[in-house]
Each structure stands twice: as structure tokens, then as C-alpha cells.
N, CA, C and O atoms as a GROMACS GRO file, in nm:
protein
  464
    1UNK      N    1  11.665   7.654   8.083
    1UNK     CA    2  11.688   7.693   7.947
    1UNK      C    3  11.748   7.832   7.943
    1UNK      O    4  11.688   7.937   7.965
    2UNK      N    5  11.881   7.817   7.911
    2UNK     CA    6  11.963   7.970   7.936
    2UNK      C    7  11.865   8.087   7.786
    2UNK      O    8  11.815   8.050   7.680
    3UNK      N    9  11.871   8.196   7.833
    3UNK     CA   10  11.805   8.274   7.739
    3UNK      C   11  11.630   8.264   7.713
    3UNK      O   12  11.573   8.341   7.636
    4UNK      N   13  11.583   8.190   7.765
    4UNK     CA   14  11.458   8.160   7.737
    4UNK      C   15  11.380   8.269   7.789
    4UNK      O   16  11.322   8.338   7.705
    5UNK      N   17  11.367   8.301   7.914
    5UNK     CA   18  11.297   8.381   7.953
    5UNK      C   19  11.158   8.336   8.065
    5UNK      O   20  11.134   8.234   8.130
    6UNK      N   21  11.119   8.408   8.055
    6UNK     CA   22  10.978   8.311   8.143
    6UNK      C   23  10.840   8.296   8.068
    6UNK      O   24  10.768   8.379   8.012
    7UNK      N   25  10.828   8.149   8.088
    7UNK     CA   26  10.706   8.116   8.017
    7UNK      C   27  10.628   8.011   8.062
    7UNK      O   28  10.693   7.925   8.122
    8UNK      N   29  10.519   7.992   8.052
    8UNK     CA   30  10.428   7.887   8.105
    8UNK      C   31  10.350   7.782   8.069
    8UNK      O   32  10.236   7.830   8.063
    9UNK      N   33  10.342   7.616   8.029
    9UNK     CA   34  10.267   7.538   7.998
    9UNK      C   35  10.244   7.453   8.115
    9UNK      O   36  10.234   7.502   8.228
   10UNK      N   37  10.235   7.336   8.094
   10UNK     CA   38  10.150   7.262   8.168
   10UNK      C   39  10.241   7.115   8.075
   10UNK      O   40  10.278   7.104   7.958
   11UNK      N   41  10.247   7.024   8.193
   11UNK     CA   42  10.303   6.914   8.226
   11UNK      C   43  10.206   6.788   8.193
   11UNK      O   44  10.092   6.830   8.214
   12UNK      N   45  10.199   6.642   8.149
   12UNK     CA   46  10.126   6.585   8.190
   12UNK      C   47  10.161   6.445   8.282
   12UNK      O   48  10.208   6.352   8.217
   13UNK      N   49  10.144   6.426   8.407
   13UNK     CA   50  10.157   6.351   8.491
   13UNK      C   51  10.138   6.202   8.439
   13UNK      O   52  10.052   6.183   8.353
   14UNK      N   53  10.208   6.103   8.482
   14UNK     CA   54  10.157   5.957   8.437
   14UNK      C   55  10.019   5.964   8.499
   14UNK      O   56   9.942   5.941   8.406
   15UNK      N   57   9.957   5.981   8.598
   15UNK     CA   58   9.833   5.977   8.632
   15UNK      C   59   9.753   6.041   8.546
   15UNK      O   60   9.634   6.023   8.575
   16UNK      N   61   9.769   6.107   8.453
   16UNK     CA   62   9.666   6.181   8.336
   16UNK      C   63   9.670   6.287   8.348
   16UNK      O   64   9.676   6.361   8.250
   17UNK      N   65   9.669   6.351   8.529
   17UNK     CA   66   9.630   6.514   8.542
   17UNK      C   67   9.809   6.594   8.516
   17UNK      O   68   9.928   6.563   8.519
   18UNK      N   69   9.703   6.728   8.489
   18UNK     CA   70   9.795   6.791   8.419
   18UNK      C   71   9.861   6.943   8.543
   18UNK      O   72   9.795   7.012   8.620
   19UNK      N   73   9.997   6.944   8.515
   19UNK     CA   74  10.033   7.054   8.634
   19UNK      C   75  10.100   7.144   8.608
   19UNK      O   76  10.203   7.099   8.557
   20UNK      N   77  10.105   7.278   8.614
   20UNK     CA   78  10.160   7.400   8.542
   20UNK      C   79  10.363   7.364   8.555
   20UNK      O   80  10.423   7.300   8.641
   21UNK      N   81  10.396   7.408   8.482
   21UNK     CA   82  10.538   7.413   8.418
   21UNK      C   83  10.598   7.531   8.398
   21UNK      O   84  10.614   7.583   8.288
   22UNK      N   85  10.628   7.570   8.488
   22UNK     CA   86  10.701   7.732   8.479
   22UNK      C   87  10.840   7.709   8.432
   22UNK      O   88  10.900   7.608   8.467
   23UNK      N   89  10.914   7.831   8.324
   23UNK     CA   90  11.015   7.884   8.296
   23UNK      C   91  11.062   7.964   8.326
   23UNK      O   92  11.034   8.074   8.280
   24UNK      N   93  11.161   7.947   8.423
   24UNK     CA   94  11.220   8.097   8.459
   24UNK      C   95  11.386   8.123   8.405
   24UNK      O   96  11.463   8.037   8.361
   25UNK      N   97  11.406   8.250   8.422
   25UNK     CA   98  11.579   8.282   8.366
   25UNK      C   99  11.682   8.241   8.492
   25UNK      O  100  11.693   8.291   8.604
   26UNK      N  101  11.721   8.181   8.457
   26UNK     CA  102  11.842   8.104   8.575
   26UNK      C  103  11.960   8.177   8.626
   26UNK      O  104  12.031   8.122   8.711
   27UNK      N  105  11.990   8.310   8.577
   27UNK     CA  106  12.061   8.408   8.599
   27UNK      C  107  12.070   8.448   8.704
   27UNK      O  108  11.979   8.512   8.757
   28UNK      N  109  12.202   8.414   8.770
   28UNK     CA  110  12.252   8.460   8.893
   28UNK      C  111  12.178   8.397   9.047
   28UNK      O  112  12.182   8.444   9.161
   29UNK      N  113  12.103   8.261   8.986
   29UNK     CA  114  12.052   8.244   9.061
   29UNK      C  115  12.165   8.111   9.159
   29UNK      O  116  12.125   8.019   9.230
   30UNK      N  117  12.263   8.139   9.136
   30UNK     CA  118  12.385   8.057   9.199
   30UNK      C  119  12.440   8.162   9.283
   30UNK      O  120  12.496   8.108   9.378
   31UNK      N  121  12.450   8.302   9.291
   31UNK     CA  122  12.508   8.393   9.358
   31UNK      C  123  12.385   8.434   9.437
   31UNK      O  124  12.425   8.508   9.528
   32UNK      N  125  12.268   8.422   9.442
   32UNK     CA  126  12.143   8.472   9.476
   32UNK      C  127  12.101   8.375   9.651
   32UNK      O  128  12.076   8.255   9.652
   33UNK      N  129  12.104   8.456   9.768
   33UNK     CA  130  12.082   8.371   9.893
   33UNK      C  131  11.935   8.354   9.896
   33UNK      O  132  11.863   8.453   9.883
   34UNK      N  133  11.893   8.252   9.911
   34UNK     CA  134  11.742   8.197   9.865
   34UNK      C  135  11.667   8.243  10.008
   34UNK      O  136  11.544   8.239  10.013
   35UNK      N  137  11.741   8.286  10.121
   35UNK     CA  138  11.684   8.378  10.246
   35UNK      C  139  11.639   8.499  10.272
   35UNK      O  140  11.554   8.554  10.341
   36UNK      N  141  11.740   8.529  10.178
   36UNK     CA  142  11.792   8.736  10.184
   36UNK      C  143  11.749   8.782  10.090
   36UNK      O  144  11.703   8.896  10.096
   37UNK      N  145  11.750   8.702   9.954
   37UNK     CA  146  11.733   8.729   9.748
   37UNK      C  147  11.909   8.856   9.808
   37UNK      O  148  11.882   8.974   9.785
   38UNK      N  149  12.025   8.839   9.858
   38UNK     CA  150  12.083   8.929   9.864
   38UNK      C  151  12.165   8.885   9.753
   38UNK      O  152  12.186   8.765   9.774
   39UNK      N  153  12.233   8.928   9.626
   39UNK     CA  154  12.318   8.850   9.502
   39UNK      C  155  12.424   8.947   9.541
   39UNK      O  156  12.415   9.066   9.569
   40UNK      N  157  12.563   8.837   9.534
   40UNK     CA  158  12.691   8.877   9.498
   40UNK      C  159  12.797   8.803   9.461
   40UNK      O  160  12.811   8.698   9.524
   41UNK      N  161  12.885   8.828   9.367
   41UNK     CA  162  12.965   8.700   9.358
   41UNK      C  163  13.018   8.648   9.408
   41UNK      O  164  13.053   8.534   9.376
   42UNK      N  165  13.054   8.716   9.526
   42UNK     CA  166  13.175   8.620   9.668
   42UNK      C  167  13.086   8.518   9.732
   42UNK      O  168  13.129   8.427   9.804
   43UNK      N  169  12.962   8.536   9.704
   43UNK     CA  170  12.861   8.451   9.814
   43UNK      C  171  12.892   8.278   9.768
   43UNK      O  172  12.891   8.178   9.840
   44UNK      N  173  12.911   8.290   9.658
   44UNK     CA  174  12.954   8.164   9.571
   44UNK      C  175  13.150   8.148   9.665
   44UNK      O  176  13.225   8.240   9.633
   45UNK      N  177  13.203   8.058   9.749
   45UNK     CA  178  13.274   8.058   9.786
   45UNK      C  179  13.400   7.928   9.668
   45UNK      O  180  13.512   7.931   9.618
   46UNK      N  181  13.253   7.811   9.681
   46UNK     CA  182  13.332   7.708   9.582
   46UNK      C  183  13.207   7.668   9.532
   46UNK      O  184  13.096   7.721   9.534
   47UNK      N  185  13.267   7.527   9.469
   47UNK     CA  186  13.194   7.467   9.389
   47UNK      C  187  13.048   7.411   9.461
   47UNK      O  188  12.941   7.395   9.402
   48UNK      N  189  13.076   7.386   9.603
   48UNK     CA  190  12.979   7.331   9.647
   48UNK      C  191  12.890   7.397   9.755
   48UNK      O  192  12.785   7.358   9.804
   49UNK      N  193  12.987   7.544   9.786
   49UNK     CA  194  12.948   7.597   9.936
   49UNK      C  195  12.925   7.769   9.916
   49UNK      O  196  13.002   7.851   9.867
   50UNK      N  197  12.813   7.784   9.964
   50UNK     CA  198  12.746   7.881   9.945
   50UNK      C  199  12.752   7.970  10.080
   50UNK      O  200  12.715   7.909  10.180
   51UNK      N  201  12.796   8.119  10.100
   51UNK     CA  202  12.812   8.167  10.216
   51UNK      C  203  12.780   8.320  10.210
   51UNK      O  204  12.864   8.408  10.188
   52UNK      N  205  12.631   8.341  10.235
   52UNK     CA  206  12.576   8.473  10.207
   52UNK      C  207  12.637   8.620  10.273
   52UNK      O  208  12.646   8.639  10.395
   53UNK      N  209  12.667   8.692  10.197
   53UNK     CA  210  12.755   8.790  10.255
   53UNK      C  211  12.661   8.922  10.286
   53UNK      O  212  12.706   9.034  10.313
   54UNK      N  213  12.509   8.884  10.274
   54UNK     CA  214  12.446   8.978  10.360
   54UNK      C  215  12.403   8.931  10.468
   54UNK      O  216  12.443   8.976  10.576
   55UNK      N  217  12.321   8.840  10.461
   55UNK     CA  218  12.299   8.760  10.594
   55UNK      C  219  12.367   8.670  10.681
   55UNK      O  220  12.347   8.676  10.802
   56UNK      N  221  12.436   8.598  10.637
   56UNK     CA  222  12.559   8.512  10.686
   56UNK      C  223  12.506   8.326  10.681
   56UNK      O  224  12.560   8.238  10.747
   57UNK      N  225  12.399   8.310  10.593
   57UNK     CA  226  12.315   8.207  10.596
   57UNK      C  227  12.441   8.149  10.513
   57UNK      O  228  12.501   8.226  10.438
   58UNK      N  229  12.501   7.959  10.530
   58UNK     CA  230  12.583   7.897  10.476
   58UNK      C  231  12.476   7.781  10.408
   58UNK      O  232  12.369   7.757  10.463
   59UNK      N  233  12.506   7.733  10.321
   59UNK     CA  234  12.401   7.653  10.268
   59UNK      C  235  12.498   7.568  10.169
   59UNK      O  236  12.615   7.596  10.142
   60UNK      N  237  12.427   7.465  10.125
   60UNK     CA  238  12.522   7.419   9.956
   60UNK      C  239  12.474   7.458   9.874
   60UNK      O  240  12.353   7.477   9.864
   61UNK      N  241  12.588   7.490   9.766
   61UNK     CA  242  12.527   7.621   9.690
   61UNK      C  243  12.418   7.538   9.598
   61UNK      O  244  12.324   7.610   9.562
   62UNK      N  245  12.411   7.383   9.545
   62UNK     CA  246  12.322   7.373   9.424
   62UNK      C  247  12.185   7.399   9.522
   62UNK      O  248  12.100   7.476   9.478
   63UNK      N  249  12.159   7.325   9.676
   63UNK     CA  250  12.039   7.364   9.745
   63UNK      C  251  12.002   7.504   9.738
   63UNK      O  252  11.887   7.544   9.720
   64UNK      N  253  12.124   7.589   9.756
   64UNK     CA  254  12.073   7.699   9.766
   64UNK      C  255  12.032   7.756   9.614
   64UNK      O  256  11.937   7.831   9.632
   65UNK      N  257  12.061   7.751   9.493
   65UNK     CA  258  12.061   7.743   9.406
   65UNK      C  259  11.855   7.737   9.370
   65UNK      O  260  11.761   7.813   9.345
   66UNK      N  261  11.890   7.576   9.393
   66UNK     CA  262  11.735   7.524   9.335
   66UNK      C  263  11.614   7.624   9.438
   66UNK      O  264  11.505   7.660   9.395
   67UNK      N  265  11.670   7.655   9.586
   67UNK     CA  266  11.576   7.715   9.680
   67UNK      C  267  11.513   7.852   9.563
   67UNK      O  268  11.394   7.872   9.536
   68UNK      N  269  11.639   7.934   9.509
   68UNK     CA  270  11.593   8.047   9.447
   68UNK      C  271  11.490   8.014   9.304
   68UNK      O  272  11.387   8.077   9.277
   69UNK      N  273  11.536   7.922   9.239
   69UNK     CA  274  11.508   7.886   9.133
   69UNK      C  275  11.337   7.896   9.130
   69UNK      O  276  11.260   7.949   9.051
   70UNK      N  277  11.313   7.808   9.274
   70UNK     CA  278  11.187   7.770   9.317
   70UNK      C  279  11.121   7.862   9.356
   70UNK      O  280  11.000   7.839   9.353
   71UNK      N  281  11.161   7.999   9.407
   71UNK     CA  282  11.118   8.111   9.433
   71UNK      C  283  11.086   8.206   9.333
   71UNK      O  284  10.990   8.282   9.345
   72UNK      N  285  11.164   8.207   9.231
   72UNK     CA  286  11.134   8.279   9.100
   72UNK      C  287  11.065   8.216   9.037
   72UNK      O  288  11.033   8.274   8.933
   73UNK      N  289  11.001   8.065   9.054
   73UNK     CA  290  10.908   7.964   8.965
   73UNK      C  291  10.771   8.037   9.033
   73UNK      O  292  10.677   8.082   8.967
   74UNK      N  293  10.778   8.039   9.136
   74UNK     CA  294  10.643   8.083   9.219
   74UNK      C  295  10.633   8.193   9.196
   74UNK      O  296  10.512   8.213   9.209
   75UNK      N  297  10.694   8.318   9.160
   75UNK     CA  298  10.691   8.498   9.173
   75UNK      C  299  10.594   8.469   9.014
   75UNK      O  300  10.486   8.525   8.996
   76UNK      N  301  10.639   8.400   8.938
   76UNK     CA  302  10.596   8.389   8.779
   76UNK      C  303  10.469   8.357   8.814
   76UNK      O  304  10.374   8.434   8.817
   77UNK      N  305  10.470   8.215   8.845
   77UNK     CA  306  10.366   8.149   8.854
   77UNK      C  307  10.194   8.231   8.899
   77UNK      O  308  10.082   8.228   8.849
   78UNK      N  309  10.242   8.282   8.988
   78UNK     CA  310  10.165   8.375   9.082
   78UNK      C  311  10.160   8.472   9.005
   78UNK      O  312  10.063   8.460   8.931
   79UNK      N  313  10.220   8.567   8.985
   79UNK     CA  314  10.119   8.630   8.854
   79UNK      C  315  10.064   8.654   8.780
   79UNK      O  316   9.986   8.749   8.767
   80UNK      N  317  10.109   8.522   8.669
   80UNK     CA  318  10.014   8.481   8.616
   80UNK      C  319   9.853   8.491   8.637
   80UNK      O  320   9.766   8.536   8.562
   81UNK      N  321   9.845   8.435   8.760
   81UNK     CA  322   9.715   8.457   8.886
   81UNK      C  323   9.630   8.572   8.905
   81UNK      O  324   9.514   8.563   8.946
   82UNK      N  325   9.693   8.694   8.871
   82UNK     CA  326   9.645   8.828   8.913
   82UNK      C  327   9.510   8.830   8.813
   82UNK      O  328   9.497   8.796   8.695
   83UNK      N  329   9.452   8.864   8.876
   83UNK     CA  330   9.324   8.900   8.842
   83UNK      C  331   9.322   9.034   8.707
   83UNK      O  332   9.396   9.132   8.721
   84UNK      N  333   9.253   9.025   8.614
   84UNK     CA  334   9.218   9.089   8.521
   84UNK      C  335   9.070   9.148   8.507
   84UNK      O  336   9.053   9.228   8.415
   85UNK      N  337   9.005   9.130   8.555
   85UNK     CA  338   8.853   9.101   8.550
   85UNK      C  339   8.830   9.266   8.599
   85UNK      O  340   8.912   9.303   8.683
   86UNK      N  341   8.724   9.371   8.553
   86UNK     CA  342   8.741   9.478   8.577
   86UNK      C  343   8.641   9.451   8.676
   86UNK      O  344   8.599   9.338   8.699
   87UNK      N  345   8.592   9.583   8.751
   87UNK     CA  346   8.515   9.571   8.872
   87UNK      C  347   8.376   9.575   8.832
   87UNK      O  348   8.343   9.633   8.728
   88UNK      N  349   8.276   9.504   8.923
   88UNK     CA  350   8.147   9.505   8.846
   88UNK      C  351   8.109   9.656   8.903
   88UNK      O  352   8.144   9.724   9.000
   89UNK      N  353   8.017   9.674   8.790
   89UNK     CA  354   7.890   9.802   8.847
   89UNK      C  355   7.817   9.808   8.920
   89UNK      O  356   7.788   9.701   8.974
   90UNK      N  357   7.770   9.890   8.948
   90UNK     CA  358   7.702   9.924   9.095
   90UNK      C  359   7.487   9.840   9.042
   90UNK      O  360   7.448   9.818   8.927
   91UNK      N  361   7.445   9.828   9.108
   91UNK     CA  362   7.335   9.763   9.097
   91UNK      C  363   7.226   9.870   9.006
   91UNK      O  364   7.186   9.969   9.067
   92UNK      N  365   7.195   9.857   8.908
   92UNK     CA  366   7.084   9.959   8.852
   92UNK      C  367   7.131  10.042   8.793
   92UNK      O  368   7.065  10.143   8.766
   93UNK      N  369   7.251  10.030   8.756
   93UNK     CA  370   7.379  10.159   8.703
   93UNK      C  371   7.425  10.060   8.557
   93UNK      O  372   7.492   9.957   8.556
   94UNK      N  373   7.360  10.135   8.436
   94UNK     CA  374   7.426  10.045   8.314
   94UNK      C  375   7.525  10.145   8.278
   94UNK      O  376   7.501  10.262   8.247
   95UNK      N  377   7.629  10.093   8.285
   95UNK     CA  378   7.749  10.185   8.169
   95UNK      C  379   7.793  10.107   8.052
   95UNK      O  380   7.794   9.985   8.040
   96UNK      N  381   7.829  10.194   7.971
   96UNK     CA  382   7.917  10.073   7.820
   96UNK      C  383   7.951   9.950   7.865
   96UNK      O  384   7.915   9.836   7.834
   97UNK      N  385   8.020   9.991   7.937
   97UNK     CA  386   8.108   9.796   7.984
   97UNK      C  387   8.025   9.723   8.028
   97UNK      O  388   8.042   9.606   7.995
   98UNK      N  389   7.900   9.753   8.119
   98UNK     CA  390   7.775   9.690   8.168
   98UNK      C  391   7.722   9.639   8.008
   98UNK      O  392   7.709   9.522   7.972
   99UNK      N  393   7.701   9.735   7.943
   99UNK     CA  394   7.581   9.686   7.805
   99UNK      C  395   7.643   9.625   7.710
   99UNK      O  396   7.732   9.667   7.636
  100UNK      N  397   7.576   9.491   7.716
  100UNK     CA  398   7.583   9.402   7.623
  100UNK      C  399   7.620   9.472   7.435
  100UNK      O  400   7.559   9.559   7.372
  101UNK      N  401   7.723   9.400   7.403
  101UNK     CA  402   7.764   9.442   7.289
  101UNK      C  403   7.709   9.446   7.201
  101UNK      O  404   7.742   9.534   7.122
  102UNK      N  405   7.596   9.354   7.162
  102UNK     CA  406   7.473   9.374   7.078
  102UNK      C  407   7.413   9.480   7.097
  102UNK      O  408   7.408   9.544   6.992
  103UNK      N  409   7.355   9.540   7.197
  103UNK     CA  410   7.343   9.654   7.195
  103UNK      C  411   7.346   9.784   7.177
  103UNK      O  412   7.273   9.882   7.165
  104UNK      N  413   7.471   9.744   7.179
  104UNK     CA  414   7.567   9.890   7.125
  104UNK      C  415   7.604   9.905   6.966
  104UNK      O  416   7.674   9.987   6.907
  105UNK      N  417   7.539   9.805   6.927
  105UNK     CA  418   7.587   9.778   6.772
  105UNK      C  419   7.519   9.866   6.715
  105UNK      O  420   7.409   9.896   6.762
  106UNK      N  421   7.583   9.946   6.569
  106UNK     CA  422   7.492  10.005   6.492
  106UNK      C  423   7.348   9.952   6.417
  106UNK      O  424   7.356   9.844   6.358
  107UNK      N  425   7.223  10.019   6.418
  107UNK     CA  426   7.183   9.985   6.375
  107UNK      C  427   7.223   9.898   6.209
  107UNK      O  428   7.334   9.911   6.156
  108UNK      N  429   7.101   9.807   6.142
  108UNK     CA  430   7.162   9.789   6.024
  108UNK      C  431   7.145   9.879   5.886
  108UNK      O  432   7.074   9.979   5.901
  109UNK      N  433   7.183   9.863   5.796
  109UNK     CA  434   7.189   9.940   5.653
  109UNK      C  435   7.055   9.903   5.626
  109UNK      O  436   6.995   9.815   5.687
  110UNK      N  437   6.987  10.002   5.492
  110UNK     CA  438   6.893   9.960   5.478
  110UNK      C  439   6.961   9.873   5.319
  110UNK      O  440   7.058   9.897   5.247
  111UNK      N  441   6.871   9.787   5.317
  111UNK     CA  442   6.878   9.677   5.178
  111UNK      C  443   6.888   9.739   5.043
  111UNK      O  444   6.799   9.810   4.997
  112UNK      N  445   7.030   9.704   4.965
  112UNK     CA  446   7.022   9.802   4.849
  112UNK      C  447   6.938   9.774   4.777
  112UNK      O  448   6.884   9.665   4.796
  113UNK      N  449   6.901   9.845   4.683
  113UNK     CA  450   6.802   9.882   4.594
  113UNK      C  451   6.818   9.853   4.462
  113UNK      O  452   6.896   9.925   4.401
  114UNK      N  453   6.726   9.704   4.362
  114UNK     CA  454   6.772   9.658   4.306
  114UNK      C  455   6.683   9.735   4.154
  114UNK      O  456   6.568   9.781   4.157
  115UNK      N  457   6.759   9.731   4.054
  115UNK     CA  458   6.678   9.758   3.940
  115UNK      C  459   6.663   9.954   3.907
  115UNK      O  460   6.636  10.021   3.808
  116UNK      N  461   6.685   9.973   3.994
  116UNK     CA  462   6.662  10.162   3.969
  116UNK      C  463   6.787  10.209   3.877
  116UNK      O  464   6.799  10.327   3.844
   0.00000   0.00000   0.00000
């Protein structure tokens, strides 16, 4: 999808299970050696033949093509992956992020006062 950008859902298989679906930007990934990641436009020789002008790797260019494609599906994919989760605390050590958010809540108001 030209312009799209990168984005991620999930597929569903005739077997029922379901398998992630990466979007990636397809840009330059025809000049791009799926060995080296070296991009230039001469590397593109013709329509069908691909001839890396950093490494000297010859390939066909749509193989070489889909090789990168598949490499930038995985760089996405995989980050996605990275861990977010902050580090736990040390054993017997409460800090804010340790204490439960109820906790930290303000006490409540006292009940307004009806009739005065």
C-alpha cells in the first residue's frame, strides 16, 4: 500500500488461528540489496535483474525485492515486541509505582451538609 506507512493487524487463517499482518512502506525497496540493505539506483539494472553495486550480490530483482520487503516486515514486527514493562522494585522497597493506586488516592470529602 504506497503511502500507508507501517501498521499492524492480524490475519485470519482458514484454519481459524489468527497471524500478525505487517505494513510496511515499499520505498526503494526495488533498489535496496536484501544482503548489504546497500540502496542505489544503478543496482536496478533491468526489469528483471538486480546487481548490487556495494556488494556485487546478482539476484532477480522482484526476489530481491520481496527478500527486503520481508526484512522491513520483521524490523516492524519486532518492535512492536520491545518490552514496555518498567523494572520491578527491589524486595521490601515500596515506591509510588510499587503502591497500589488506591492507595494513593485522596482521602474522601466529608458529606455535605443538609438543611443549615
Amino acid at each position: 500500500m504506497p503511502g500507508s506507512g507501517s501498521r499492524t493487524s492480524s490475519s485470519t487463517r482458514p484454519s481459524g488461528q489468527t497471524c500478525p499482518l505487517v505494513f510496511v512502506e515499499p520505498a526503494y525497496t526495488s533498489q535496496t540489496c536484501a544482503e548489504s540493505g546497500h540502496v542505489g539506483k544503478r543496482n536496478r539494472v533491468g526489469q528483471g535483474l538486480f546487481i548490487c553495486r556495494g556488494c556485487g550480490v546478482v539476484a532477480h530483482a522482484d526476489r530481491n525485492a520481496s527478500h527486503s520487503i520481508a526484512t522491513r516486515g520483521e524490523s516492524v514486527r519486532n518492535a512492536g515486541r520491545e518490552s514496555r514493562v518498567p523494572a520491578t522494585p527491589q524486595r521490601g522497597v515500596r515506591t509510588e509505582e510499587s503502591t497500589p493506586a488506591a492507595s494513593r488516592a485522596l482521602p474522601p470529602s466529608p458529606p455535605p451538609q443538609l438543611g443549615v
